[in-house]
C-alpha positions as CSV (number, residue, x, y, z in Angstrom):
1,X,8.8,-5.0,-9.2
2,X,6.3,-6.5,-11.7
3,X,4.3,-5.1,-14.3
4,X,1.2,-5.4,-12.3
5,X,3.0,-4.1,-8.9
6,X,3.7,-0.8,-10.9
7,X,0.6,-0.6,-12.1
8,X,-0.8,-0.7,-8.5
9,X,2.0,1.9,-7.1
10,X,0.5,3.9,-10.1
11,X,-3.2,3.6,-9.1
12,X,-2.8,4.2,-5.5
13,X,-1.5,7.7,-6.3
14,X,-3.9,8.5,-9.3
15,X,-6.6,11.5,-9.4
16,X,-9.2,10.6,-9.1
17,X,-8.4,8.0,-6.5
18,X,-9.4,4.8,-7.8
19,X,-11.3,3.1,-5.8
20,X,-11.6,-0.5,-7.3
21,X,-8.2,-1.4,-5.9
22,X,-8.3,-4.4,-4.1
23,X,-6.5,-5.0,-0.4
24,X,-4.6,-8.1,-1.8
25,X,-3.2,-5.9,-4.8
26,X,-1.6,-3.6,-2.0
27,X,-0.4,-5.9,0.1
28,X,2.0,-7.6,-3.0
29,X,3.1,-4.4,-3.8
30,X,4.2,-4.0,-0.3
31,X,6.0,-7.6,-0.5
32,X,7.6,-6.9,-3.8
33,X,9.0,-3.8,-2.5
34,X,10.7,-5.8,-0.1
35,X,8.3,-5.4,3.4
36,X,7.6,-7.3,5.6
37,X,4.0,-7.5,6.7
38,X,2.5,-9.8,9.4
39,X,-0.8,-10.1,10.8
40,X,-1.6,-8.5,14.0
41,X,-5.0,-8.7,16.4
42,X,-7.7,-6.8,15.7
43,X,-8.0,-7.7,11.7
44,X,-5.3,-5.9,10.7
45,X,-1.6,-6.2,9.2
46,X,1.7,-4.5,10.8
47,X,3.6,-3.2,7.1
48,X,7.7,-2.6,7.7
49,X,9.3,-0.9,4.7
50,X,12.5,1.0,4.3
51,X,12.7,1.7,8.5
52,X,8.9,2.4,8.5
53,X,6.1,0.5,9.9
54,X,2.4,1.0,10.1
55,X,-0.6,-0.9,10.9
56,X,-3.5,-0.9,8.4
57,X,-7.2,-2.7,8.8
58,X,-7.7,-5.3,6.8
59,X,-11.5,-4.3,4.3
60,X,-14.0,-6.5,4.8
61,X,-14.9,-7.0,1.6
62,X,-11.7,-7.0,-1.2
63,X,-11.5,-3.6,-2.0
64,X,-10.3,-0.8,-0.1
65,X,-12.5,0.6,2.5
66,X,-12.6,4.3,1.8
67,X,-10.7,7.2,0.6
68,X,-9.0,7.7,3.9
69,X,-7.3,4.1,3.8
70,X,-6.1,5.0,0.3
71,X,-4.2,8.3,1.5
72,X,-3.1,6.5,4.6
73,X,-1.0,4.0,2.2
74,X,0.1,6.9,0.1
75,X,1.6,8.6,3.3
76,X,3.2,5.1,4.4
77,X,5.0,4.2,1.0
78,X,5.8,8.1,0.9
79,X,7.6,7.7,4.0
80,X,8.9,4.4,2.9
81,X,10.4,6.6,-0.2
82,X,7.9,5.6,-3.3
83,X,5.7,7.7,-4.8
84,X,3.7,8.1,-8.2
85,X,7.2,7.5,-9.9
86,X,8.6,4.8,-8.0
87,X,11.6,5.4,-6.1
88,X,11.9,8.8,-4.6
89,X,14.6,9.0,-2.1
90,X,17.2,6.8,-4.1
């Protein structure tokens, strides 16, 4: 994982949630943690990681929609065993 990927993995959990992260930020962190994501109808993107999968809406604009899409990818890479310090389950 990059520099910049850790970075991201970092925002994502940070409190206050930041709320300048951008969708395509997200989406290489998913790739560089080895998943697998594919774009499904409806605007949005299937995300497999680590035996997990979920479907997020791609923003309309570049940045992430609200506070609920930011907790919603914290639950998935949670799941997916990452968290505010990386690896979690391993």
């Amino acid at each position: 994982m990059s520099h910049k990927d850790e970075r991201i993995l970092e925002q994502l959990f940070h409190h206050p949630m930041n709320m300048n992260l951008k969708w395509m930020q997200v989406v290489h962190l998913f790739k560089s943690l080895g998943a697998t994501v594919e774009i499904v109808h409806g605007g949005r993107e299937k995300v497999a990681l680590n035996g997990q999968e979920e479907t997020f809406h791609i923003p309309h604009g570049k940045a992430l929609g609200s506070k609920d899409q930011i907790v919603a990818i914290r639950h998935f890479l949670e799941r997916a065993g990452y968290g505010p310090d990386h690896k979690i389950n391993g």
